[in-house]
MIDRENTI-422809 format. One line per field, with one value per residue (C-alpha): residue number from 1; residue in three letters; x, y, z. Coordinates in steps of 0.1 Angstrom, whole numbers, plus 5000, padded with zeros to 4 digits. Example, Ala and Ser with C-alpha at 12.3 -4.5 7.8 and 13.67 -1.06 7.14 Angstrom:
<atoms>
i: [1	2]
aa: [ALA	SER]
xx: [5123	5137]
yy: [4955	4989]
zz: [5078	5071]
</atoms>
This chain:
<atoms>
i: [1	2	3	4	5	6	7	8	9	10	11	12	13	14	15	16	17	18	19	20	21	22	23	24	25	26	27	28	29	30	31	32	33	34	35	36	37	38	39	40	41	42	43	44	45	46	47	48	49	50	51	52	53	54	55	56	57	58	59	60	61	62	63	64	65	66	67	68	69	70	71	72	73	74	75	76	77	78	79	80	81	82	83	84	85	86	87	88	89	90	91	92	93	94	95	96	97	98	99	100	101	102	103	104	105	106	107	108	109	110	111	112	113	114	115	116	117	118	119	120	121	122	123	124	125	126	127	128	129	130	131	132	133	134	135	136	137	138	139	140	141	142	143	144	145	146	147	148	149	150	151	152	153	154	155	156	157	158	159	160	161	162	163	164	165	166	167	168	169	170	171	172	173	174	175	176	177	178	179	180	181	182	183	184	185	186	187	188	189	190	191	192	193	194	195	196	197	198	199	200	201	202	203	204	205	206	207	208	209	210	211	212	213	214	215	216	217	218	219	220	221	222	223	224	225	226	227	228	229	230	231	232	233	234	235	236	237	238	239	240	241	242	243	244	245	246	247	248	249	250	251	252	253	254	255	256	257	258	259	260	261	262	263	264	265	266	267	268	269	270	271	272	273	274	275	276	277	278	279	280	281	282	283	284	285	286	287	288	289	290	291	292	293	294	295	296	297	298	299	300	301	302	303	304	305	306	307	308	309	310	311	312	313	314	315	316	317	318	319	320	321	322	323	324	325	326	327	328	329	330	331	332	333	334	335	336	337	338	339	340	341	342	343	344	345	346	347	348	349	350	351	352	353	354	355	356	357	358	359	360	361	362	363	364	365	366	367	368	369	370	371	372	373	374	375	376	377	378	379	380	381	382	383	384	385	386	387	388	389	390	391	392	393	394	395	396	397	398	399	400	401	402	403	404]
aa: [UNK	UNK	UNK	UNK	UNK	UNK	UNK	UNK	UNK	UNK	UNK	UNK	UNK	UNK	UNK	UNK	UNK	UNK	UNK	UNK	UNK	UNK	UNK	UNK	UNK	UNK	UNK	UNK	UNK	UNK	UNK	UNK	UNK	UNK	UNK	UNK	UNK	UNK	UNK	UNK	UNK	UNK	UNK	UNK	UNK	UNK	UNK	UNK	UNK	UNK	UNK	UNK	UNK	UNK	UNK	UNK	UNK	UNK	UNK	UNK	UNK	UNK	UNK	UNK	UNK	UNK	UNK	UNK	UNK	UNK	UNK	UNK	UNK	UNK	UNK	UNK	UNK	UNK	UNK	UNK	UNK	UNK	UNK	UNK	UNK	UNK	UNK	UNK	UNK	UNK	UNK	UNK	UNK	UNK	UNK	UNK	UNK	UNK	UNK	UNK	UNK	UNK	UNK	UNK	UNK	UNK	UNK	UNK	UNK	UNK	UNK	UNK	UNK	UNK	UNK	UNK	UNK	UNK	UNK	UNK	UNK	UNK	UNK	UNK	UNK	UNK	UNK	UNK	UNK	UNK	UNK	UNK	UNK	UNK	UNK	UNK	UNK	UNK	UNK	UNK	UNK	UNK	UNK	UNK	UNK	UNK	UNK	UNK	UNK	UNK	UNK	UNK	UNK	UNK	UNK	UNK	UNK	UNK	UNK	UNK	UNK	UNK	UNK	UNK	UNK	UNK	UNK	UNK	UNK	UNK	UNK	UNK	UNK	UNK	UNK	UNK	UNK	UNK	UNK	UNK	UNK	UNK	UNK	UNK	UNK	UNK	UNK	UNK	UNK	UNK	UNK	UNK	UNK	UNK	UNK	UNK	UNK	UNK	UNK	UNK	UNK	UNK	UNK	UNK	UNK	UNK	UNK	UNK	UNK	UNK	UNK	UNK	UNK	UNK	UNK	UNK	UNK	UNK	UNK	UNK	UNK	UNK	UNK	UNK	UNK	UNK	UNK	UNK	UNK	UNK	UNK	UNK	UNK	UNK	UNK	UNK	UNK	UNK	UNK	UNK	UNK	UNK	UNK	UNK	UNK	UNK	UNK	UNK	UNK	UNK	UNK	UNK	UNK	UNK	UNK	UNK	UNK	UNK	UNK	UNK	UNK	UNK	UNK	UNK	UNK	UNK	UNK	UNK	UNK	UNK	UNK	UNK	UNK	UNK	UNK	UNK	UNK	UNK	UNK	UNK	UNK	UNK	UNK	UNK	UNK	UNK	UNK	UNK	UNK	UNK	UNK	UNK	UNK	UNK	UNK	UNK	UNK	UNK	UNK	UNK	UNK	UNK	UNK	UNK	UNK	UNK	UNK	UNK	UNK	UNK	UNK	UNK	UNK	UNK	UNK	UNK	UNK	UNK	UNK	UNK	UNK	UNK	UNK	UNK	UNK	UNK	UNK	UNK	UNK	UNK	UNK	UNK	UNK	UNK	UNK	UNK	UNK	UNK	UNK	UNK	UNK	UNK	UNK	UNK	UNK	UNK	UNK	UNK	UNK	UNK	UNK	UNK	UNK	UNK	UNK	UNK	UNK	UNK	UNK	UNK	UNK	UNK	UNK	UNK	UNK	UNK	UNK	UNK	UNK	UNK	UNK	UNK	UNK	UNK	UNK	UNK	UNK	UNK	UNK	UNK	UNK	UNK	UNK	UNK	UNK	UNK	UNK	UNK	UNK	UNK	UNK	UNK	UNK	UNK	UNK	UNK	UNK	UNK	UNK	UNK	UNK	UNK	UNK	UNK]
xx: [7347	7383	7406	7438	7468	7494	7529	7560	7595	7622	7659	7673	7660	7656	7634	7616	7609	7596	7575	7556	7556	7535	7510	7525	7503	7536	7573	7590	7630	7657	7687	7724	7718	7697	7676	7669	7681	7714	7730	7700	7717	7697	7697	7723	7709	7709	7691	7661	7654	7651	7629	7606	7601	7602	7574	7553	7557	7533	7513	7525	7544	7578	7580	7617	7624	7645	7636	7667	7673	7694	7723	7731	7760	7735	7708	7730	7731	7694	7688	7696	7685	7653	7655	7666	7636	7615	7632	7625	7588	7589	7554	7564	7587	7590	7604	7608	7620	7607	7632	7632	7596	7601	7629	7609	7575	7597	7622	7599	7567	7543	7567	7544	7551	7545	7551	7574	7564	7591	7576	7552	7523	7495	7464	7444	7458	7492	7479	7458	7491	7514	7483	7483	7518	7513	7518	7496	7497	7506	7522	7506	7526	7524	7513	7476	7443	7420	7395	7425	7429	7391	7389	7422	7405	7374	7391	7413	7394	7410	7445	7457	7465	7487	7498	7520	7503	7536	7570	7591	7580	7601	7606	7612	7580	7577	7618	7631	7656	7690	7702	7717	7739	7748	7758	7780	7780	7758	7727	7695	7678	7709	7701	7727	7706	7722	7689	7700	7668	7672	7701	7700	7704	7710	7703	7729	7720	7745	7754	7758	7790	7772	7742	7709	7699	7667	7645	7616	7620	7644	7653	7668	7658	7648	7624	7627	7627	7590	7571	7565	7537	7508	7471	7464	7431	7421	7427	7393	7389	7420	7403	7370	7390	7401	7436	7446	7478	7492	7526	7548	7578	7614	7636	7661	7646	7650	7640	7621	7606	7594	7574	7561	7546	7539	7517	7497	7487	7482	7457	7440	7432	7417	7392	7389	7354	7344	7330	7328	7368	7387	7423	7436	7463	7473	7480	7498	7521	7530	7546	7567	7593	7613	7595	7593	7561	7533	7511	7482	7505	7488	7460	7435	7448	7467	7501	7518	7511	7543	7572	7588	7611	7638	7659	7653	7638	7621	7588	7596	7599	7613	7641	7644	7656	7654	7639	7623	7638	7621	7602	7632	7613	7617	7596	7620	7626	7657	7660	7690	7691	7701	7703	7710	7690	7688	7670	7638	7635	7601	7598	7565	7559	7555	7538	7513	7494	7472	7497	7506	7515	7516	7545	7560	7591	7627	7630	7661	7689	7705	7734	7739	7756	7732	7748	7728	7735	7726	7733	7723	7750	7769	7751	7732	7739	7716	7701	7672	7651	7624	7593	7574	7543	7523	7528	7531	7556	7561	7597	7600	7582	7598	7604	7611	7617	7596	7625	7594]
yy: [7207	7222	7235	7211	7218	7243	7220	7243	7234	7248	7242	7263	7285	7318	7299	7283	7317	7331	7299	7308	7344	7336	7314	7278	7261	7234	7227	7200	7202	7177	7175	7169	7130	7103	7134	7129	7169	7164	7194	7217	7235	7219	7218	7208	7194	7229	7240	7218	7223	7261	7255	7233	7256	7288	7263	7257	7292	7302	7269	7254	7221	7209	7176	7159	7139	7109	7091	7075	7040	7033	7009	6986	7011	7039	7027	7035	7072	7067	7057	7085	7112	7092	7100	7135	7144	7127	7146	7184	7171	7173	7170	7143	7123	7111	7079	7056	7023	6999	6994	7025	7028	6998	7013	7048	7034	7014	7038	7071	7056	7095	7106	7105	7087	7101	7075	7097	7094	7075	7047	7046	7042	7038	7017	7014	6982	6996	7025	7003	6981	7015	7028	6996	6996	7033	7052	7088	7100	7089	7111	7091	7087	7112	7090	7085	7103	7119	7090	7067	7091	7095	7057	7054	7079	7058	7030	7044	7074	7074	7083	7112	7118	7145	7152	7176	7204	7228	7224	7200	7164	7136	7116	7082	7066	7084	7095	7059	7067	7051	7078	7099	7067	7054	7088	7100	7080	7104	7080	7099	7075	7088	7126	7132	7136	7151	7160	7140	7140	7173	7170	7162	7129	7110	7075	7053	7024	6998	6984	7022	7045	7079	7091	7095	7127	7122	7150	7160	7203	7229	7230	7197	7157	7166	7130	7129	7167	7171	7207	7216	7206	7242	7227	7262	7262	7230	7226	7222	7187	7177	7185	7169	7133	7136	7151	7167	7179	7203	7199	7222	7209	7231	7225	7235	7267	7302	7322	7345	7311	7299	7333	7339	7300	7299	7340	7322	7287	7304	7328	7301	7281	7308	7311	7277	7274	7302	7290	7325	7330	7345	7330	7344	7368	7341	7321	7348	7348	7314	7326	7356	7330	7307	7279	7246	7256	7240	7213	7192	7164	7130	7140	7142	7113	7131	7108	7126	7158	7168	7164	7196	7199	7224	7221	7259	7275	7308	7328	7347	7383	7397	7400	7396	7426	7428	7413	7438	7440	7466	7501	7527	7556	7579	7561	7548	7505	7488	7460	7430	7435	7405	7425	7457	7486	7526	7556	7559	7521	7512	7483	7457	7446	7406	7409	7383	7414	7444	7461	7424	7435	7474	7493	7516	7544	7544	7580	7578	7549	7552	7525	7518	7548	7573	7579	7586	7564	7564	7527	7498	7475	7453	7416	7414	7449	7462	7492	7519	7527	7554	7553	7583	7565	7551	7519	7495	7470	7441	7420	7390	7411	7408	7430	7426	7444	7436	7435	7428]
zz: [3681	3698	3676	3668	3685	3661	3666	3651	3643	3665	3659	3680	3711	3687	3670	3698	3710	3676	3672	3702	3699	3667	3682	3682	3706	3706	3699	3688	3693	3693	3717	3706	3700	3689	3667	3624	3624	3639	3611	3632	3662	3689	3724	3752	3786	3800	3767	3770	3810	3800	3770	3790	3816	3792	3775	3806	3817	3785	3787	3758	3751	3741	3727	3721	3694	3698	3667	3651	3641	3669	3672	3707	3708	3716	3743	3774	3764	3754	3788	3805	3782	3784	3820	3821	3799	3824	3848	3834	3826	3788	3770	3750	3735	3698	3690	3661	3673	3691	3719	3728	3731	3754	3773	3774	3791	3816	3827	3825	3824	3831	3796	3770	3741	3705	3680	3652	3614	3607	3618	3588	3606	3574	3589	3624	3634	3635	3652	3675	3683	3695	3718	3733	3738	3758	3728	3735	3700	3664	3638	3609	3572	3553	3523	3539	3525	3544	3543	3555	3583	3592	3590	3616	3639	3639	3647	3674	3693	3721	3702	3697	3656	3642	3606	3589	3574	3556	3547	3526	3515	3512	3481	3502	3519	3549	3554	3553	3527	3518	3495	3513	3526	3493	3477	3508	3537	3557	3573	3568	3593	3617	3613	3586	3552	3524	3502	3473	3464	3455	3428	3392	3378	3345	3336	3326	3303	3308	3276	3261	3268	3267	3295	3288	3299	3312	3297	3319	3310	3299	3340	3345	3355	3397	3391	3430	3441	3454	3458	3492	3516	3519	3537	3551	3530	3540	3578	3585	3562	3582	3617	3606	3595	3628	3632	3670	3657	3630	3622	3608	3590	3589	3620	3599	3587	3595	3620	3595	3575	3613	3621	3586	3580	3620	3620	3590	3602	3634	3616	3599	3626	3644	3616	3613	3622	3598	3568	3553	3562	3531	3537	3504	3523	3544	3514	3498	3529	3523	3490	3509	3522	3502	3489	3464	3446	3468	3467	3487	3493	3493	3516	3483	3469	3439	3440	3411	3415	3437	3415	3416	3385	3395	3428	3432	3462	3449	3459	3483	3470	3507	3526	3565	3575	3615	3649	3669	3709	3724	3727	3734	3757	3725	3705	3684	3684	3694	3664	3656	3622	3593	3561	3548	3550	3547	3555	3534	3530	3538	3561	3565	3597	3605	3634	3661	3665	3649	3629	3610	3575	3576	3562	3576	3565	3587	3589	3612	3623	3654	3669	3702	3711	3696	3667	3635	3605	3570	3564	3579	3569	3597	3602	3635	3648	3673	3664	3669	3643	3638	3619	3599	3604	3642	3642	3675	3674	3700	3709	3687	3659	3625	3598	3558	3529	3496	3472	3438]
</atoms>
């Protein structure tokens, strides 16, 4: 059985690149428009021709998503975007609405079509009905089981399935949500959610003048806050109910969030055929970047086990310290760095290869201009540091700081 394809977030091109770096078998990226990320930085005309082709170069794939609700106002722009990503041969295109899945198999008829999750796709019939209109794949709602997926793929073999497998759940049934409308006038089915989800509310009874607070813990009423998506340890029920794809949620994330959560699901998938695999450190990586609390989301049929009382993010422990650039010919590595450090900090290495999770000691701190420095101090300067231990390093590498 072939292993199902790794599908990361990418907001912006640094993250594209660090996706892939870390084993992402795909991408998926929105442009400027018609994209439910529109606060991510995303990617001009120019942007997505060169990611393509940056994508293709490594065979791997970029998939674009167009999947807004969209208004009349927006389908002449839609039809030339749909166009232009025929054009530069992107991998796929993921779409909500029907209309433009019409107007996408007409105009660009060899662009695949991935129907998007927001089209709350929950049984085979529905699944049966977007194949037949040229639909490739299906990213199914995340409110099915595995036995609901298993019975889908049955159903529908020929159709490709993918599922999320990390990141943030949505309290609203599959991200149709008004919330976000009502509360500030940003449409979340536009690309503009607020979270409100995420904030703390009372209830009001109408005939009384004071609030009920209502009283779930010491931490506050988050009744639709959820914990975050984790399936690392259970990849291979997914795979055996049928899924092709695993999707990683977080186009919005970091950099360091994309490499950490994209090195461990790549790991895990690798092993996935192992029945003897230990995946405990993996897990424990999960936990070094900010996170919810986790949970198995609906996939084992435990409905209420997601809500996440607290709008805090917490867990991770570590601080992103630097991207690695190159081997200088002194032995020392040129790095960007993102936080402070100093000389004696020890430093873990994030790494695709061997030397994933060794630490190692800056003994030295050069800028640009060879001057030593004590102090690591100034956002994103480039640097060189020096290590008192052999370790081998490789561009796109990250390193972090425990901070326990």
């Amino acid at each position: 059985m072939l292993k199902p394809e790794l599908l990361a977030p990418a907001g912006n091109r640094e993250k594209l690149d660090t996706a892939f770096h870390f084993g992402a078998d795909a991408c998926y990226l929105g442009g400027k428009n018609f994209s439910l990320r529109s606060f991510a930085d995303n990617f001009d005309y120019e942007q997505l021709k060169d990611a393509v082709s940056y994508a293709h170069s490594l065979d791997k794939k970029i998939y674009v998503t167009v999947n807004i609700f969209p208004l009349d106002k927006d389908f002449a722009q839609i039809k030339e975007y749909i166009k232009y990503l025929d054009e530069i041969k992107a991998d796929g295109v993921l779409v909500t609405d029907p209309g433009v899945i019409d107007l996408s198999k007409r105009l660009a008829p060899d662009l695949p079509v991935h129907i998007s999750t927001q089209a709350n796709v929950t049984n085979s019939y529905t699944a049966a009905f977007w194949h037949k209109m040229g639909a490739e794949r299906v990213v199914l709602a995340r409110e099915l089981t595995l036995e609901q997926i298993a019975e889908i793929k049955n159903n529908c073999p020929d159709l490709q399935l993918e599922c999320f497998v990390h990141g943030a759940m949505c309290i609203s049934y599959s991200g149709r949500c008004l919330l976000s409308s009502y509360l500030t006038d940003r449409d979340s089915n536009r690309g503009e959610c607020v979270q409100a989800c995420r904030w703390q509310y009372k209830m009001t009874e109408v005939s009384r003048v004071d609030p009920l607070e209502i009283q779930e813990d010491e931490r506050g009423s988050y009744i639709l806050n959820s914990y975050d998506m984790n399936m690392l340890s259970h990849l291979r029920d997914l795979r055996n109910a049928g899924v092709d794809s695993f999707k990683i949620e977080g186009r919005m994330k970091t950099v360091y969030y994309v490499a950490n959560v994209v090195n461990a699901y790549r790991r895990a998938v690798d092993l996935i055929d192992d029945e003897n695999a230990n995946l405990q450190d993996l897990e424990a990586e999960l936990y070094k970047c900010k996170n919810r609390g986790y949970f198995t989301g609906f996939y084992y049929g435990k409905e209420n086990a997601g809500v996440a009382y607290s709008k805090e993010q917490s867990g991770d422990g570590y601080d992103f310290i630097a991207v690695v650039l190159e081997k200088n010919a002194n032995g020392g590595y040129k790095i960007e760095m993102r936080n402070r450090f100093k000389v004696g900090d020890k430093l873990e290495i994030l790494s695709s290869g061997k030397d994933f999770n060794k630490t190692f000691t800056v003994v030295k701190i050069e800028d640009e201009n060879g001057e030593e420095i004590q102090d690591a101090k100034l956002v994103q300067q480039r640097l060189i540091v020096y290590s008192a231990e052999d370790v081998e390093l490789t561009p796109k590498d990250v390193l972090r700081r425990s901070i326990k």
